[in-house]
C-alpha positions in Angstrom: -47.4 69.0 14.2 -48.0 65.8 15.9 -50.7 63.5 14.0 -50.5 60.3 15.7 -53.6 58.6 17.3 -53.6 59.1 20.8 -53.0 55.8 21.5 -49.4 56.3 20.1 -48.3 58.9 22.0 -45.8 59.3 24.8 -47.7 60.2 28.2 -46.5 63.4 29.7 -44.7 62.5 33.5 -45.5 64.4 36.0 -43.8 63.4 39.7 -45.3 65.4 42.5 -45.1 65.1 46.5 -48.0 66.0 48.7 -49.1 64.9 52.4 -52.8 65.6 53.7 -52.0 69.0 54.6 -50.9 70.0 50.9 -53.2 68.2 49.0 -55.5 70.5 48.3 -53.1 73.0 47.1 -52.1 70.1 44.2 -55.6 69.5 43.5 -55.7 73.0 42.4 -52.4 72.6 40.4 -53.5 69.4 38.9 -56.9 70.8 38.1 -55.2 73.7 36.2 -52.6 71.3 34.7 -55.8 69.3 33.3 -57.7 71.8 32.6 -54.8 73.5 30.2 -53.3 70.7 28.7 -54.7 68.8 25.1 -57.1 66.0 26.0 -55.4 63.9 23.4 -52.6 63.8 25.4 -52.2 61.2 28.3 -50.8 61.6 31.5 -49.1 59.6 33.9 -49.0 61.6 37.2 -47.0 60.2 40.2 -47.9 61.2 43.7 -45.1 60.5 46.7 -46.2 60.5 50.0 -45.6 59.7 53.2 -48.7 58.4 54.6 -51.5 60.2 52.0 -54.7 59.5 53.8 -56.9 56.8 52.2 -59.4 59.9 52.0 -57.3 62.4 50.6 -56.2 59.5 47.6 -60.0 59.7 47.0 -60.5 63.0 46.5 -57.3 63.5 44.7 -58.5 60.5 42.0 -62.0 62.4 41.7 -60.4 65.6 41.3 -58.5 64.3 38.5 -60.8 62.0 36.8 -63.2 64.1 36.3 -61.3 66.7 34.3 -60.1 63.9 31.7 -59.9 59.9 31.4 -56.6 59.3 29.8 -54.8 60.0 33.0 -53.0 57.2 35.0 -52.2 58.1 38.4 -50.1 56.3 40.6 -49.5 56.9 44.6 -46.2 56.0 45.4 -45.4 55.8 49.1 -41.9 56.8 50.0 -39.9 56.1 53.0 -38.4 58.9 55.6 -34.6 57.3 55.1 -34.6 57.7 51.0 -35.6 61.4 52.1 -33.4 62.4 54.7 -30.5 63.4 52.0 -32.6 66.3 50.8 -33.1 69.2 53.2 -36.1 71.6 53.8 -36.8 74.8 52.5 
């Protein structure tokens, strides 16, 4: 059993990719991810896009901050050439 303060503890990383079409869908997963986890852990949850809607970064960060505080979430933009290597499913 862990019993360090909070403050000493690893974050949990989470790396997700959304664009305005999908971002309700990770609300939901984020929501449940919050909503399941301990709230002495903290999280770090990265979000690559391509062109996230200022509108849809709001709603995402209200989603999220109201389910917990100790979340940092970052919105990483990513370029089309770093993901041309990867192919659809």
């Amino acid at each position: 059993m862990n019993t360090l303060p909070a403050a000493n503890r690893e974050p949990i990383i989470l790396a997700c990719g959304t664009n305005d079409q999908y971002a309700m869908p990770l609300a939901v997963t984020l929501t449940s991810l919050l909503v399941n986890l301990s709230s002495r852990l903290p999280v770090r949850i990265f979000i690559l896009n391509r062109g996230l809607s200022n509108e849809t970064k709001q709603h995402l960060t209200r989603v999220i901050m109201r389910r917990r505080q100790n979340v940092d979430l970052i919105f990483t933009s990513v370029s089309a050439g770093l993901l041309s290597s990867y192919s659809s499913i």
